[in-house]
Structures are given as structure tokens and as C-alpha cells.
Backbone as XML, in Angstrom:
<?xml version="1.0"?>
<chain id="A" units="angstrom">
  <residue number="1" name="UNK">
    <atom name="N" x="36.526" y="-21.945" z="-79.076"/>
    <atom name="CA" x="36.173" y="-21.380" z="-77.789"/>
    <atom name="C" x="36.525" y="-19.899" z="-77.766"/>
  </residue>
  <residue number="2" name="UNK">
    <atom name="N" x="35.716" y="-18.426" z="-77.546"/>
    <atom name="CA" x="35.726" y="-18.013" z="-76.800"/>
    <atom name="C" x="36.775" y="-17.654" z="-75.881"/>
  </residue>
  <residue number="3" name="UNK">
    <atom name="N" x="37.662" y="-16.195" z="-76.636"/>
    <atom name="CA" x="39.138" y="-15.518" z="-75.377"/>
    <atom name="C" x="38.104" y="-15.321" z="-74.116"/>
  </residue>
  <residue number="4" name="UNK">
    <atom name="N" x="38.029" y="-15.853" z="-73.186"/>
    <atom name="CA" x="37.915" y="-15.277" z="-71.815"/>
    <atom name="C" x="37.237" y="-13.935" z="-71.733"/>
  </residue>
  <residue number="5" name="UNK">
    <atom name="N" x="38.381" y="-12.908" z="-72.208"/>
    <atom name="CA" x="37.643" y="-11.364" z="-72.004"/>
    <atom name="C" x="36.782" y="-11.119" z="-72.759"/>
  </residue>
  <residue number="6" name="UNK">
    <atom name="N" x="36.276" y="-11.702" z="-73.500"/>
    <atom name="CA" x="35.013" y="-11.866" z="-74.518"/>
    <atom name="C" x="33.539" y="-12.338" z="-73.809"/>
  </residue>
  <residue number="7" name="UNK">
    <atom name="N" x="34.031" y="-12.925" z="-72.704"/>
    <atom name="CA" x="33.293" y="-13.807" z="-72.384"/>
    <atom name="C" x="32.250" y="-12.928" z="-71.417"/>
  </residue>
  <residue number="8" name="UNK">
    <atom name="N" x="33.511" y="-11.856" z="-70.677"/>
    <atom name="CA" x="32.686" y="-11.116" z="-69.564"/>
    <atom name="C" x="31.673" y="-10.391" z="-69.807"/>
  </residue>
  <residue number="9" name="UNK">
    <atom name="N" x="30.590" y="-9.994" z="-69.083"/>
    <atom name="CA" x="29.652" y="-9.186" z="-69.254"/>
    <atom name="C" x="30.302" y="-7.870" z="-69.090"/>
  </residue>
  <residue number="10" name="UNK">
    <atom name="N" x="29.289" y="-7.319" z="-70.134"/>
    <atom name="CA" x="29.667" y="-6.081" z="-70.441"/>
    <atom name="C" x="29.171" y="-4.346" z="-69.324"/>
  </residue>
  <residue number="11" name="UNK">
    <atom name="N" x="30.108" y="-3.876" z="-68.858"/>
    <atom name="CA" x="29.703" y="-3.199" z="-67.693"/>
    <atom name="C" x="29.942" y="-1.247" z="-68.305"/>
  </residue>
  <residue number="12" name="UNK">
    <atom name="N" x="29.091" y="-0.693" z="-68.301"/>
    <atom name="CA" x="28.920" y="0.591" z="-68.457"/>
    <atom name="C" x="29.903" y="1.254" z="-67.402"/>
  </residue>
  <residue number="13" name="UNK">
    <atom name="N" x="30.695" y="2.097" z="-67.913"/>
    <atom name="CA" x="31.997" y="3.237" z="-67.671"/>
    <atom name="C" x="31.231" y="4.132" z="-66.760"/>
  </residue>
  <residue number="14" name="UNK">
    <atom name="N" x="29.624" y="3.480" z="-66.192"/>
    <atom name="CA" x="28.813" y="4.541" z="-65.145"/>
    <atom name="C" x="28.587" y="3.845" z="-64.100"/>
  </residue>
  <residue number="15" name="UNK">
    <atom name="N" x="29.357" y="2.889" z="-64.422"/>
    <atom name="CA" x="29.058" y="1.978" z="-62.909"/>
    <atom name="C" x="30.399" y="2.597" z="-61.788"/>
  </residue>
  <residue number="16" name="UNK">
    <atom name="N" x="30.210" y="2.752" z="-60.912"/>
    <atom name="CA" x="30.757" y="3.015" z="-59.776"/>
    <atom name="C" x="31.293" y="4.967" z="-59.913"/>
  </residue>
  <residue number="17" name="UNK">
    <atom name="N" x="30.708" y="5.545" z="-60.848"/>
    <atom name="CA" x="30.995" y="6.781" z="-61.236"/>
    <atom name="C" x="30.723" y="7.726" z="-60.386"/>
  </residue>
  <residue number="18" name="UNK">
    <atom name="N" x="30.821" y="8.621" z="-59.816"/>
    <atom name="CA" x="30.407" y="9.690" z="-58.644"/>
    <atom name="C" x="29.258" y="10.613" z="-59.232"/>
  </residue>
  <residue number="19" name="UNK">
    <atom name="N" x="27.745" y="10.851" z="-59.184"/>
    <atom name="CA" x="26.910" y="11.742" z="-59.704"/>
    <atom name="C" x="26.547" y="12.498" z="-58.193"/>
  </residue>
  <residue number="20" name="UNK">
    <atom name="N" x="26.685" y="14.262" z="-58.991"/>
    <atom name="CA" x="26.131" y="15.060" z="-57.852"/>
    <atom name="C" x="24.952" y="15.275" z="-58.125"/>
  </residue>
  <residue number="21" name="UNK">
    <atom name="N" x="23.800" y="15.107" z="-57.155"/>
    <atom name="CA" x="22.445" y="15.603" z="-57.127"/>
    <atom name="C" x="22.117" y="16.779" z="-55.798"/>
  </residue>
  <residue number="22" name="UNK">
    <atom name="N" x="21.710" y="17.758" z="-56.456"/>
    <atom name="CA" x="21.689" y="18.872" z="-55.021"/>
    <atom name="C" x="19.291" y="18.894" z="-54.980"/>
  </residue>
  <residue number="23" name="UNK">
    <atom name="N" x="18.918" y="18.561" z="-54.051"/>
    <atom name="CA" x="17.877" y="18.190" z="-53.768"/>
    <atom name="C" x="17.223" y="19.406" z="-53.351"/>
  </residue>
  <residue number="24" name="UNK">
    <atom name="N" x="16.395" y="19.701" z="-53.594"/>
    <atom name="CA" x="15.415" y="21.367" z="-53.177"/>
    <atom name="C" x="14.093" y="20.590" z="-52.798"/>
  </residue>
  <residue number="25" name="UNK">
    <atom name="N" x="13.783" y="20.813" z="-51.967"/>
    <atom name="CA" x="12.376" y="20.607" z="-51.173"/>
    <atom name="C" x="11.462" y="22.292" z="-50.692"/>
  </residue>
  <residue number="26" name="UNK">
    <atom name="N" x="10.314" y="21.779" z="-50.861"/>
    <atom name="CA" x="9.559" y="23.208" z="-50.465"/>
    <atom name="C" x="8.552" y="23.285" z="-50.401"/>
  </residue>
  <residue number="27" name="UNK">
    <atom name="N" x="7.751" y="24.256" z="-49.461"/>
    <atom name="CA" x="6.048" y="24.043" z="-49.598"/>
    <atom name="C" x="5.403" y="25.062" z="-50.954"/>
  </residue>
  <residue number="28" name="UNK">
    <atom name="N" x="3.742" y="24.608" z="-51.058"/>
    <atom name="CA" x="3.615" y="25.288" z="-51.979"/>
    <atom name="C" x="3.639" y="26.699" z="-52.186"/>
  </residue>
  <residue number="29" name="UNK">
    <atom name="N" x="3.559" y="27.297" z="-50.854"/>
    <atom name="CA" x="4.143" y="28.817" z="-51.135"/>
    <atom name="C" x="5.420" y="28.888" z="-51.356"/>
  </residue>
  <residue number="30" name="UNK">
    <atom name="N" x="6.586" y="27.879" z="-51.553"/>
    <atom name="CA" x="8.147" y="28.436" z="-51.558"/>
    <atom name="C" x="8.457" y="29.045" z="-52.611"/>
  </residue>
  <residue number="31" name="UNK">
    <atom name="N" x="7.459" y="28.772" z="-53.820"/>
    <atom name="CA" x="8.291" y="29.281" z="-55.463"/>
    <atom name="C" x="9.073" y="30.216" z="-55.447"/>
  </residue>
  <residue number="32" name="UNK">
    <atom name="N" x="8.864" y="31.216" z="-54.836"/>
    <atom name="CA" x="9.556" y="32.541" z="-55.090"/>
    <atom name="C" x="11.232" y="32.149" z="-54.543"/>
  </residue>
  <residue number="33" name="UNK">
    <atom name="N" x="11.204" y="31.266" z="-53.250"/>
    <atom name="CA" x="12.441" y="30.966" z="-52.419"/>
    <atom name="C" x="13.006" y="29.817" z="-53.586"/>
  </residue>
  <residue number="34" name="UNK">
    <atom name="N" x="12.210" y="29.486" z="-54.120"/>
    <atom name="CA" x="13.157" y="28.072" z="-54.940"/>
    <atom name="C" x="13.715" y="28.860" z="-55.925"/>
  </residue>
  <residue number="35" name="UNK">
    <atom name="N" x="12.467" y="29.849" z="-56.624"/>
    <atom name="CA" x="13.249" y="31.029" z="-58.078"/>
    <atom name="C" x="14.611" y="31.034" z="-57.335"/>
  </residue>
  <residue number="36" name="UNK">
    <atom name="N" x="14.472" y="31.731" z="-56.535"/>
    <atom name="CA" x="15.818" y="32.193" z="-55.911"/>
    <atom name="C" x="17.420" y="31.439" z="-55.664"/>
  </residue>
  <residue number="37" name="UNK">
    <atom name="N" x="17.025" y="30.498" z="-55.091"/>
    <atom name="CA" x="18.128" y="29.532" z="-55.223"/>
    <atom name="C" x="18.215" y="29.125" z="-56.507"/>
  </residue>
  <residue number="38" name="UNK">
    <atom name="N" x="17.231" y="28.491" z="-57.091"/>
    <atom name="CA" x="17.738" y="27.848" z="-58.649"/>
    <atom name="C" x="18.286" y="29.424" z="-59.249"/>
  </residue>
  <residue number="39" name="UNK">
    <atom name="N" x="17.824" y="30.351" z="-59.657"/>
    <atom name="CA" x="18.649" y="31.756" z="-60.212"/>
    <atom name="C" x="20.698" y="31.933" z="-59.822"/>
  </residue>
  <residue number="40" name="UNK">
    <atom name="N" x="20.540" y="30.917" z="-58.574"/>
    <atom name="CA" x="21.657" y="31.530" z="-57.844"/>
    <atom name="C" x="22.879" y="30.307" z="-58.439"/>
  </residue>
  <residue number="41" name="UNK">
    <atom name="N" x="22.321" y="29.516" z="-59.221"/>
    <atom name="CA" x="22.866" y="28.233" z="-59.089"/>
    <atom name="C" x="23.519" y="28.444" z="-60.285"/>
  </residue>
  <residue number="42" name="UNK">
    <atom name="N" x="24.706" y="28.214" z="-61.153"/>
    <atom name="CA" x="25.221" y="28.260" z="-62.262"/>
    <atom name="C" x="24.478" y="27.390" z="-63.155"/>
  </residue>
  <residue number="43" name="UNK">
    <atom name="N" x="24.673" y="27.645" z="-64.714"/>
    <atom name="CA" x="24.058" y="27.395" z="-65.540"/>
    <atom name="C" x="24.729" y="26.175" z="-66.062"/>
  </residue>
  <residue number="44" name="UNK">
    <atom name="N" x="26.102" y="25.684" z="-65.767"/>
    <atom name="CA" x="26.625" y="24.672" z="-65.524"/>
    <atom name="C" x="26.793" y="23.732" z="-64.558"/>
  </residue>
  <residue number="45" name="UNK">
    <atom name="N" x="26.308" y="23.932" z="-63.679"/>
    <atom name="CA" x="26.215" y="23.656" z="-63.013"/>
    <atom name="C" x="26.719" y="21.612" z="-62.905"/>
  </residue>
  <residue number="46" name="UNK">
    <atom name="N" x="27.619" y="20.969" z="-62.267"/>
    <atom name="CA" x="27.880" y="19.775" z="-62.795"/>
    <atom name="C" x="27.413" y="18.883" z="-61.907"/>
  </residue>
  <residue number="47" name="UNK">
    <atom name="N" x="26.163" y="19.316" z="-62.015"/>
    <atom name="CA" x="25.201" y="18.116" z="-60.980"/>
    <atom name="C" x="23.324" y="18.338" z="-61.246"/>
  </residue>
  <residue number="48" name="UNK">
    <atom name="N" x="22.928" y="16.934" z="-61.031"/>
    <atom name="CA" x="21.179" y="17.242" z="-61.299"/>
    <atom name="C" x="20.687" y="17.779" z="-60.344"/>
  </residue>
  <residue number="49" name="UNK">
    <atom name="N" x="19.608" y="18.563" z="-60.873"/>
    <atom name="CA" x="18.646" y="19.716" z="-59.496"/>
    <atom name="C" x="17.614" y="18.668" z="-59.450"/>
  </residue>
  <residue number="50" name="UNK">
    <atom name="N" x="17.194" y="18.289" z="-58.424"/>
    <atom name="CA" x="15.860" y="17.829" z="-58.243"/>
    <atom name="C" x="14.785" y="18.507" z="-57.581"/>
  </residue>
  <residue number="51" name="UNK">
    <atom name="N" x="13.794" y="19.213" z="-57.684"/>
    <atom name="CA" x="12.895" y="19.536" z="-57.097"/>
    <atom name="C" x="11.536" y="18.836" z="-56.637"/>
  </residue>
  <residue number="52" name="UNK">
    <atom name="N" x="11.136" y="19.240" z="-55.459"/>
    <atom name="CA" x="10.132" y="18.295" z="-55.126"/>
    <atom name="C" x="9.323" y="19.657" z="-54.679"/>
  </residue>
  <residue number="53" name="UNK">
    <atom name="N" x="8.013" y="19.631" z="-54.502"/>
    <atom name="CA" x="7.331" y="20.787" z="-54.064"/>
    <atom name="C" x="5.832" y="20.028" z="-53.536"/>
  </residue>
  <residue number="54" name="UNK">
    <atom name="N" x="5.419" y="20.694" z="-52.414"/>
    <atom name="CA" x="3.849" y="19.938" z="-52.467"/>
    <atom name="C" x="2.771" y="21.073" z="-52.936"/>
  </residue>
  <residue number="55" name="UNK">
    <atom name="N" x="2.243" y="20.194" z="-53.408"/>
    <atom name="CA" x="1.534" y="21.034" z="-54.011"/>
    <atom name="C" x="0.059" y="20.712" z="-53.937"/>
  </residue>
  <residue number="56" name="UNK">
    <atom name="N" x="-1.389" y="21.725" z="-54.345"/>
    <atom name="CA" x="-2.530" y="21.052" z="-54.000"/>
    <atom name="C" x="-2.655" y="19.799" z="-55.205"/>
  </residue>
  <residue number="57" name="UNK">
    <atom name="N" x="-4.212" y="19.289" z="-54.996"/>
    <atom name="CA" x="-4.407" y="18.170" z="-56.183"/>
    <atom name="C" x="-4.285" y="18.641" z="-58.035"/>
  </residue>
  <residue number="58" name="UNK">
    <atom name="N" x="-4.796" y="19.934" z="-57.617"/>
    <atom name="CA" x="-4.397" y="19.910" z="-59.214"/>
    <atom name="C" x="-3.418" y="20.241" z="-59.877"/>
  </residue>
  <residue number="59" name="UNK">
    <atom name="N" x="-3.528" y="19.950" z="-61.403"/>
    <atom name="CA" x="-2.276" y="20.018" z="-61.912"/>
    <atom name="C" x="-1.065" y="20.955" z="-61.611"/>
  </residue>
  <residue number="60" name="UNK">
    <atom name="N" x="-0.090" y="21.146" z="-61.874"/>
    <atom name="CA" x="1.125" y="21.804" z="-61.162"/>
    <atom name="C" x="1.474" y="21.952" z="-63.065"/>
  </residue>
  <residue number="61" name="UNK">
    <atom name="N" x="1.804" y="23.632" z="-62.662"/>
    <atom name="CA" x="2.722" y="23.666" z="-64.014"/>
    <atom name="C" x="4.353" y="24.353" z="-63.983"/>
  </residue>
  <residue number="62" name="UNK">
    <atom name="N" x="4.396" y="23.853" z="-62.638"/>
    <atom name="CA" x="5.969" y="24.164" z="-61.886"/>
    <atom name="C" x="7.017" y="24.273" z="-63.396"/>
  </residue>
  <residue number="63" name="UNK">
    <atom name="N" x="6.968" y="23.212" z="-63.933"/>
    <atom name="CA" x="8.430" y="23.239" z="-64.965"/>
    <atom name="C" x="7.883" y="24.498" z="-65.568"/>
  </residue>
  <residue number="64" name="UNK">
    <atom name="N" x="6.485" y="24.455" z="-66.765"/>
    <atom name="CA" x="6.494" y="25.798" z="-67.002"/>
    <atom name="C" x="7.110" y="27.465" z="-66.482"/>
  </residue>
  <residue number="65" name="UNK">
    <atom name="N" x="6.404" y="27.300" z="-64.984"/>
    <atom name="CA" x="7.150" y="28.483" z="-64.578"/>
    <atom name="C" x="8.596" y="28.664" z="-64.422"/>
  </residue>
  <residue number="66" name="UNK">
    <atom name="N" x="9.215" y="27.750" z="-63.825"/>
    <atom name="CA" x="10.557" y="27.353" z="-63.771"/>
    <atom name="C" x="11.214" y="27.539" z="-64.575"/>
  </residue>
  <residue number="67" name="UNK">
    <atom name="N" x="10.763" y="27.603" z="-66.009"/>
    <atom name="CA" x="11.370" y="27.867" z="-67.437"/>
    <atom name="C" x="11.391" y="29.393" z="-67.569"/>
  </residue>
  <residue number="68" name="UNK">
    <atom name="N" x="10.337" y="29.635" z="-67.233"/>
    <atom name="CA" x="10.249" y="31.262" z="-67.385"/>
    <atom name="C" x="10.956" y="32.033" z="-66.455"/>
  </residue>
  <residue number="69" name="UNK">
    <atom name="N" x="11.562" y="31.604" z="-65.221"/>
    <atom name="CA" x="12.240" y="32.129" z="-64.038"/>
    <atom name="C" x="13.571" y="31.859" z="-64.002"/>
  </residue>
  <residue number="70" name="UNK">
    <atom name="N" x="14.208" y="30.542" z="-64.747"/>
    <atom name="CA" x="15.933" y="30.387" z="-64.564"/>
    <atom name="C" x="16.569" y="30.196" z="-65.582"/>
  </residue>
  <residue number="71" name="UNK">
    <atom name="N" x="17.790" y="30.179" z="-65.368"/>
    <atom name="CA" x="18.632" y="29.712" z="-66.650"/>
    <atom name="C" x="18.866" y="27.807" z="-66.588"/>
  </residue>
  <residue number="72" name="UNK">
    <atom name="N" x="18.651" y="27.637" z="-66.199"/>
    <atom name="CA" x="18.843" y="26.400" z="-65.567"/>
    <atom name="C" x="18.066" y="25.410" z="-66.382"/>
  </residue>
  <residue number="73" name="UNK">
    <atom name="N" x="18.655" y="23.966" z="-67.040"/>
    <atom name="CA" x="17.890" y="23.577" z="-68.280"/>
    <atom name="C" x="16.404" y="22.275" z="-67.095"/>
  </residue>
  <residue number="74" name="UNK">
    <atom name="N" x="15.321" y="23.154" z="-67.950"/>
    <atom name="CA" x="14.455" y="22.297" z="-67.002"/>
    <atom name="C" x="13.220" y="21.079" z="-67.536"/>
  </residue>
  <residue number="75" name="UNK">
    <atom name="N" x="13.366" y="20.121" z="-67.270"/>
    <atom name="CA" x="12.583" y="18.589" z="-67.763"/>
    <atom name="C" x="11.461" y="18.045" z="-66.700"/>
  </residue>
</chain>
């Protein structure tokens, strides 16, 4: 048989962990106001940026520009 603590399911060291997410919302004219804040934001920053933007139907090449405008690592 099976020690007991063998037995338990196995739980990731990310369960109950504290993650900061700082959230940016904006219309499609904001880019210049988002450059701005993301520029302002450290490059360490120890939390995920999320951006949301509306934008028209076609494609959006937001990360592109975003790359070209911050230090900030962008996906």
C-alpha cells in the first residue's frame, strides 16, 4: 500500500499565489494615451499588462506598434 502523502494529488506552488494584472482599456484613437502610460510603466515591472482596445473590423497590428513604442516585453 501506498504512504498516504503519495497518495495526494498533486497541487502547483501557483495555487492560491497573489498575480498582479494592471488592465488598460481604450478607444481606437487612445494609442498615443496608452504609448504613454505603457512608456511610463517600468520595464520590470512585477505584474501582467493587459490591453484591450476597440478597434475597427480589420486587422489590428497593435502588438506591432506597441513593440516599436515601449520597453515593455509585448505578446
Amino acid at each position: 500500500m501506498m504512504p498516504e502523502s503519495t497518495m495526494q494529488p498533486s497541487v502547483p506552488e501557483t495555487i492560491g499565489a497573489r498575480f498582479d494584472v494592471v488592465a488598460l482599456v481604450t478607444s481606437a484613437g487612445g494609442l498615443e494615451a496608452l504609448s504613454t502610460v505603457l512608456r511610463a510603466l517600468p520595464s520590470n515591472l512585477p505584474a501582467a499588462v493587459l490591453v484591450a482596445q476597440h478597434l475597427s473590423e480589420q486587422r489590428s497590428s497593435l502588438a506591432g506598434i506597441l513593440r516599436r513604442r515601449i520597453t515593455l516585453h509585448v505578446t
